[in-house]
C-alpha positions in Angstrom: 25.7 -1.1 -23.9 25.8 -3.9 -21.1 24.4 -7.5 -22.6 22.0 -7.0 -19.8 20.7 -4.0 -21.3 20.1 -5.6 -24.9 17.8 -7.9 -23.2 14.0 -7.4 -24.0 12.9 -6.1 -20.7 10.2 -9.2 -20.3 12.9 -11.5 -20.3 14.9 -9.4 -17.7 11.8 -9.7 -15.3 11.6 -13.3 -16.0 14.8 -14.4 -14.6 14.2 -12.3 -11.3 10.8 -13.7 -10.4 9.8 -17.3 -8.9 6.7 -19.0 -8.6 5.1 -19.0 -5.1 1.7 -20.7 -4.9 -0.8 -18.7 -7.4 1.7 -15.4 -7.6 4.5 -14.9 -10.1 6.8 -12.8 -7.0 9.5 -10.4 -7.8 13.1 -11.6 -6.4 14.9 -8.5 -7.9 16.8 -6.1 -4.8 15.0 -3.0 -5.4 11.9 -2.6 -4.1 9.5 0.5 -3.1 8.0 1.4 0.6 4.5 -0.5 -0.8 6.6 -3.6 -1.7 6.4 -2.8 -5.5 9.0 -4.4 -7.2 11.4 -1.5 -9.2 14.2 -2.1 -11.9 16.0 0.2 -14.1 14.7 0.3 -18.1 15.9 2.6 -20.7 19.0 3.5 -21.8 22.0 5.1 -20.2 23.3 6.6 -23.6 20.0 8.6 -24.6 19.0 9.5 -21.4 15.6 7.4 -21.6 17.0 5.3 -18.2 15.1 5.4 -15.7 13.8 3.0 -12.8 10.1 1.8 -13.2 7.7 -0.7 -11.1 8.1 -4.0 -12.7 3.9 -4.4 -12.4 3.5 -1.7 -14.7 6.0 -3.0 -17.0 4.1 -6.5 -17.4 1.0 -4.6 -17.3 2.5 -3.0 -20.5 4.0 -5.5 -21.7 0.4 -7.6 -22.4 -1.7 -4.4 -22.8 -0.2 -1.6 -23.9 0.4 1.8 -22.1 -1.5 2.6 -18.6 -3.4 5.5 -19.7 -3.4 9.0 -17.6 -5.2 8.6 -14.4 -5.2 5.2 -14.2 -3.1 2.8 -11.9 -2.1 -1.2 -11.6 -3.8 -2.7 -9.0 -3.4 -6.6 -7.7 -6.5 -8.8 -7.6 -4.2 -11.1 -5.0 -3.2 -8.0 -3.0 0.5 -9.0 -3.1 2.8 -6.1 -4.3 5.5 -8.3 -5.5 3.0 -10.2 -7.5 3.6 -9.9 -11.1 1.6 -11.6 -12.7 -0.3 -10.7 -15.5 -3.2 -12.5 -14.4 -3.7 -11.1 -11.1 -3.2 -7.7 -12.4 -6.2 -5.0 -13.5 -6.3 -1.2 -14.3 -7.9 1.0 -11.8 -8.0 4.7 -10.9 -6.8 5.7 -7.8 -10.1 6.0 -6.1 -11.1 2.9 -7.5 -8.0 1.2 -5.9 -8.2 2.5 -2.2 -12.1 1.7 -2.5 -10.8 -1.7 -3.4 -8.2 -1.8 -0.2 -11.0 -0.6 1.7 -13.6 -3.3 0.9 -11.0 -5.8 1.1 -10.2 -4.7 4.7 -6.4 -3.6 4.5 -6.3 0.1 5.2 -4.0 0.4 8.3 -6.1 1.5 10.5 -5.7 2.1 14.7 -3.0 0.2 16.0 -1.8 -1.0 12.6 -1.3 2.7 11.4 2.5 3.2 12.4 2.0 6.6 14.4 -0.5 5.6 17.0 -0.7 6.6 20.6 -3.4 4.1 21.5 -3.9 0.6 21.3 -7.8 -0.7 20.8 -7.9 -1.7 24.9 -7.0 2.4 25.4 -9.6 3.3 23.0 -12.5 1.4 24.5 -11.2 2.6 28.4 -11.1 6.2 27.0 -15.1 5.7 26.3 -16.2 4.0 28.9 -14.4 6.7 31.0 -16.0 9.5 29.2 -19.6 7.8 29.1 -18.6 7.4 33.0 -18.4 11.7 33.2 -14.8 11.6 32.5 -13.7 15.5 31.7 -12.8 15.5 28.2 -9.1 17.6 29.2 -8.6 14.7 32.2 -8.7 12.3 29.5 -6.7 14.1 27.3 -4.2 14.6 29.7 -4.4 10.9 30.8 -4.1 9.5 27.3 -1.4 12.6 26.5 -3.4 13.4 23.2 -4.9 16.6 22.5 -8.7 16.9 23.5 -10.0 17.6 20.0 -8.6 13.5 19.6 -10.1 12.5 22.8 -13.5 14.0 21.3 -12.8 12.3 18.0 -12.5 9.2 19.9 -15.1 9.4 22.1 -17.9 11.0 19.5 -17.0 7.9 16.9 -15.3 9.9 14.4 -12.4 8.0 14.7 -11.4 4.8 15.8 -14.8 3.6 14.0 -13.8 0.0 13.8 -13.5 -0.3 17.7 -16.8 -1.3 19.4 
């Protein structure tokens, strides 16, 4: 066993994290696509290794286990935020409707695999409202006219006035 490995895993956290303003942020390398700090817990011997978000470990660590359904969710909405303080349990639905409310669901141009920015968007209905054909804007855009209906009927792209 490494003398890494003996260490209580709190104390391992501890010496990867530094104080930035109001958040306690994870300096360790790995990291998941949401930003989530990771690290590697168990042991290698009994086959109990394995590599864990360190936000749930703290969470843990203060409270106990996360019980089934439930998730760790950041009141500062900084993934690589741990601490204790600024973390609460949540379901799933409880924590999107919580991104939601506090406004950062990616949504039109922030959403990686856009076609349209918010200018093309408002052109695209002002065109239609205009009696633009719904397949000349589809073909002008290069979406598919269901999208161009979407658009132009508000059932997407909401947040564009």
């Amino acid at each position: 066993m490494r003398r890494e490995d003996a260490k209580p895993v709190y104390d391992r956290i501890l010496e990867r994290c530094a104080r930035e303003g109001a958040c306690l942020i994870w300096k360790g390398r790995s990291f998941t696509k949401a930003g989530h700090g990771r690290m590697f817990v168990g042991s290698r011997t009994d086959g109990t290794r394995r590599n864990a978000s360190v936000h749930c470990l703290i969470w843990a660590h203060f409270h106990g286990p996360i019980p089934d359904g439930m998730v760790v969710a950041h009141t500062c909405d900084h993934p690589p935020c741990v601490d204790e303080r600024h973390l609460f349990l949540t379901t799933p639905t409880g924590n999107m409707a919580d991104r939601d409310a506090k406004g950062r669901q990616a949504r039109g141009e922030r959403q990686g695999l856009s076609k349209l920015t918010e200018l093309d968007v408002r052109r695209m209905r002002e065109m239609r409202a205009q009696g633009t054909l719904i397949r000349d804007l589809s073909a002008e855009f290069r979406i598919t006219p269901p999208n161009v209906s979407y658009i132009c009927n508000r059932r997407t792209w909401k947040h564009v006035a």
